[in-house]
N, C-alpha and C positions, 0 to 999 in steps of 0.2 A: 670493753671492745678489744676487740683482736691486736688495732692496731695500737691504742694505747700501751696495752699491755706488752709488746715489741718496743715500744719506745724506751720502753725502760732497761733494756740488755738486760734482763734474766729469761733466758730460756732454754731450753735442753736441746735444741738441735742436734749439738753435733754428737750425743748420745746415742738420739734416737737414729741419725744415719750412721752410725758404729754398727745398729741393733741391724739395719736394715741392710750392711754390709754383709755382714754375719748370716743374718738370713740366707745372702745369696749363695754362699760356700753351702750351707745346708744342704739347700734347694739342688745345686747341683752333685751332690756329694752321690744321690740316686742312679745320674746318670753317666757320670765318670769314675763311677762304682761299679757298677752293670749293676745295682741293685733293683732293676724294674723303675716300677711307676712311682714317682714322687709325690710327698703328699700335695693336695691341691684342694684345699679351704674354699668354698665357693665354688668349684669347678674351674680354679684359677691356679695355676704353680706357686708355690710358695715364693720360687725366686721370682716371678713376676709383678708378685703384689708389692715384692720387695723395689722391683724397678720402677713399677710407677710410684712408688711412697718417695721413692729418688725426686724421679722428676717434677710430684709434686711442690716438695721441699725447694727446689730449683726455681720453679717457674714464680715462687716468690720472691726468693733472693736474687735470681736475676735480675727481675721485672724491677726491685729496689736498686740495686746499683743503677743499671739504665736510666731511672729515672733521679738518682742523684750522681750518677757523672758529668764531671764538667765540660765534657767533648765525646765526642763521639771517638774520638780516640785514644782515650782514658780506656771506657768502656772496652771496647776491642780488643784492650792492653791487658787487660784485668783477667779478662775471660780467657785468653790466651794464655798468660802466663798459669793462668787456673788449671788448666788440661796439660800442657803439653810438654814442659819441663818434666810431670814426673811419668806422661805416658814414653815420653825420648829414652828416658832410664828405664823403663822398664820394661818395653820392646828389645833393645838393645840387652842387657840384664837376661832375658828369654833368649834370644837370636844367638847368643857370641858367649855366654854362659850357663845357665840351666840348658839349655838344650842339647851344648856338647858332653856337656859331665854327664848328664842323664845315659845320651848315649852309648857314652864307653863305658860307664857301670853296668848298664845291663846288653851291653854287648852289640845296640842298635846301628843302623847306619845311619852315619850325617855327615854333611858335604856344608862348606866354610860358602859357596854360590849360593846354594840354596837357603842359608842362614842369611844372607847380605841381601837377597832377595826378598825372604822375609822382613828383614828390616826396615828397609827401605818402602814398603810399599805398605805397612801397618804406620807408617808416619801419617798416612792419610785420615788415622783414626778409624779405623774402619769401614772405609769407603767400600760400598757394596761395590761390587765386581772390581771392584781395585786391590784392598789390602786382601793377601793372601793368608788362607787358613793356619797353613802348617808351614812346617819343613818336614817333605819328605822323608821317609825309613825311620823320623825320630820317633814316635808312635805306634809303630807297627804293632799290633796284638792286643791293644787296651781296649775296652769298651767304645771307648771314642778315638778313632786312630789317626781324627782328623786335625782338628783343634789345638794350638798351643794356648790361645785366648778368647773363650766364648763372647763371654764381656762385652768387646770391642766395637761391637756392631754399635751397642748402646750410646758409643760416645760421639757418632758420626750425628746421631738424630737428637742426642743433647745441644752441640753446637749449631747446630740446624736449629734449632730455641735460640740458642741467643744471637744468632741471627735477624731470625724473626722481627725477637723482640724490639733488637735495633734497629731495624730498617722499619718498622711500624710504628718506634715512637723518637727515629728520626726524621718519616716526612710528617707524618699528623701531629696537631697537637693532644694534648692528652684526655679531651671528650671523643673525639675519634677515633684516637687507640683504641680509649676503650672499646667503642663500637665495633672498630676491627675485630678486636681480639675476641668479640665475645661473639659475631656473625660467626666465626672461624670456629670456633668450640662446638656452637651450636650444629653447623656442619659437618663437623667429624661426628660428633653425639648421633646425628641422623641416621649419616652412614654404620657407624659401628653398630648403633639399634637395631638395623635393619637385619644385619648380619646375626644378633642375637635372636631375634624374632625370628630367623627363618626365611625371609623376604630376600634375602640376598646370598649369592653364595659365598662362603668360608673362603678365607684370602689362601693360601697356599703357604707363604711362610708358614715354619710355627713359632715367629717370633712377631709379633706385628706392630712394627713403630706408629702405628696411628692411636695406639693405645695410650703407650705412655707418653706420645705427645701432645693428647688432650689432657691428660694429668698436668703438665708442663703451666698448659691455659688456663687451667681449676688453678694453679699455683699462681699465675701471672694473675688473674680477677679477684684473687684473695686479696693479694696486694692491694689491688686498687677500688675495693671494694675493703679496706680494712676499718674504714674505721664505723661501718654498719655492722660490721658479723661479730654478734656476742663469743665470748669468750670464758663462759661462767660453768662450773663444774656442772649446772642443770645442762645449758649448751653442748659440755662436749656427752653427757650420757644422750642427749637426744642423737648427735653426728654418728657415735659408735653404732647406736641403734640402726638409725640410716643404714649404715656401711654392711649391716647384720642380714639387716632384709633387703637388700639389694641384691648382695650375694647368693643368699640361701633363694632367691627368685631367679637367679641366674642368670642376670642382667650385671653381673660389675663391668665387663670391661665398657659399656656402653654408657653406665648411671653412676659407677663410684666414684666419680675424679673427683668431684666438687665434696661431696663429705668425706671421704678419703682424706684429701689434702686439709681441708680445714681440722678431721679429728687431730692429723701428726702436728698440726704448726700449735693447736690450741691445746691440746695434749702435752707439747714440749714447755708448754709456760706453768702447766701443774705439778711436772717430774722435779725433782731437787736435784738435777744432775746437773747446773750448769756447769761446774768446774770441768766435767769430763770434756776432755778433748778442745778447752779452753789454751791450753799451750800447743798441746801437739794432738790436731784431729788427722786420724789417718784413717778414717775412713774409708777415703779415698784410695787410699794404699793398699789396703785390705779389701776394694773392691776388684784392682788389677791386677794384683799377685796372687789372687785364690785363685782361681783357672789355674795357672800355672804351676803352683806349688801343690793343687789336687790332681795333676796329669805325674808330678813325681811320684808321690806317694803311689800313686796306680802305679807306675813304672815300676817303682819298686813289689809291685805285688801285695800291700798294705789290703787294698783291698777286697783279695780273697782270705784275707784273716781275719776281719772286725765288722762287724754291721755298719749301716751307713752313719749312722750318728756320733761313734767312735772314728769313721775315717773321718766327718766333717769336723768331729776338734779335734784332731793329730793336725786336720790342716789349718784349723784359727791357730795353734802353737805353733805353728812352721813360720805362717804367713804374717802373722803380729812383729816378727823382728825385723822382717823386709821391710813391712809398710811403717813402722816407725822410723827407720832410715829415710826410707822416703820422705818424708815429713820433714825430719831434724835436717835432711841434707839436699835435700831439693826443691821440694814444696814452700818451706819455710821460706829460704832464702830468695826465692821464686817473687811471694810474693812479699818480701821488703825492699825487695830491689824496686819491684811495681810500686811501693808506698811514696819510696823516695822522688820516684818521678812524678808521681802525679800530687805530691805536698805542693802548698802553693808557696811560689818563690819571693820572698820579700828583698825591696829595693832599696839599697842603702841609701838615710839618708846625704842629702851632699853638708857639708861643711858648711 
């Protein structure tokens, strides 16, 4: 079973969310290319399948901390320190560095207000009508002349999950969680159905957090449903199947969370990769610094030289030495500092 098989700390996660980092530079590499239409496997973006594969991965790993922190203040600590040391860096890293070298390389305008502005107001993570797109004039003429960091939106409605999560299995105990959690799936499933069916109209974004925050849920009920969900190489050919004909029927973003997420968690316990990203997972780092190091490369005119697949590894080679920094000198440290505080403190005995 799923969860047995986690019990044992052999599994590939933090590979598979490398894989699915990576995906997303791909995915975007089309449209901060000006190369057209990106591929879209199911009638779905590559980078999207990529973000709910995130958030699936998420909604179990949170759902597990949450449920083994010793306080709710533990948990809060964790998740924090998790996001925002290395989004501070690299907000900041974009704002007061790439963006000004960018500009005087290729001759753009940029203003030190409007970088401080931008800084400041991406602290929020993303906060829809709050953190601001760009900094003016730095952009001007690229495919996208808006964006410093596409990403970010993503991290507003990740923390928005662990939110959730906490406030759901800090008043209920954890049969009613689960009940919560899985009424609340089921109603976004309804509504997103309807909207695949035709029955409802198309949301207006073209990004739609309700998607990969049901994935979040599929991730959260794995958890707690782990220790019924097999986990056997007949298991995951049946999930992938799943995931095959859901697609190809044109229903994922309404029916795949639940195989989706169980293919990548039961999937990661059959890859031999555990070692990757074992010391230094930067995933993470390589999720926040591709936006931005695929807006240089445009800057620099990279690409009207090379097809889209050539610009997307110019940018994993750009981006792999940021987001290891990252890692080695912010992330890391981020969260030992967090180990330290929440170790349990032993009381010396008296004499």
């Amino acid at each position: 079973m799923l969860g047995h098989r986690f019990a044992e700390g052999k599994n590939s996660l933090n590979a598979v969310r490398l894989v699915l980092a990576a995906m997303v530079i791909v995915s975007h590499s089309w449209w901060l290319g000006g190369y057209g239409t990106e591929p879209q496997p199911g009638g779905v973006k590559l980078g999207t399948w990529a973000v709910i594969g995130f958030f699936g991965i998420s909604g179990y790993l949170i759902t597990q901390s949450r449920m083994q922190a010793r306080t709710a203040g533990s948990y809060a600590r964790a998740r924090f320190l998790r996001i925002y040391p290395g989004l501070i860096v690299c907000v900041a890293v974009v704002a007061f560095f790439i963006a000004p070298l960018s500009a005087s390389i290729t001759g753009r305008r940029f203003a030190w207000p409007d970088a401080l502005l931008y800084f400041a107001t991406n602290l929020t993570a993303g906060t829809p009508d709050v953190a601001l797109a760009g900094i003016p004039g730095t952009l001007d003429g690229l495919p996208d002349p808006r964006l410093w960091n596409g990403p970010l939106w993503t991290l507003f409605w990740e923390i928005a999950c662990y939110v959730l999560v906490g406030v759901v299995f800090g008043i209920f105990r954890t049969e009613l969680a689960r009940l919560a959690l899985i009424s609340l799936f089921i109603l976004g499933s309804a509504v997103v159905f309807a909207v695949d069916a035709g029955w409802l109209a198309s949301p207006t974004p073209y990004d739609w957090p309700l998607v990969p925050v049901l994935t979040f849920l599929a991730g959260s009920l794995a958890y707690l449903f782990r220790d019924r969900i097999p986990a056997s190489h007949l298991a995951l050919g049946v999930y992938a199947a799943l995931v095959a004909v859901i697609a190809g029927l044109g229903f994922a973003p309404s029916l795949i969370h639940i195989p989706l997420c169980i293919l990548l968690l039961a999937g990661s316990l059959q890859l031999p990769l555990a070692q990757v990203g074992s010391r230094y997972d930067v995933s993470y780092g390589v999720y926040i610094y591709g936006w931005p190091m695929q807006q240089v490369l445009a800057s620099l005119g990279v690409h009207d030289a090379v097809p889209p697949l050539v610009f997307a590894g110019a940018a994993l080679l750009v981006v792999a030495p940021l987001a290891w920094l990252s890692c080695r000198y912010v992330e890391g440290p981020a969260r030992r500092w967090r180990r330290s505080k929440d170790a349990p403190r032993t009381i010396p005995k008296l004499a």
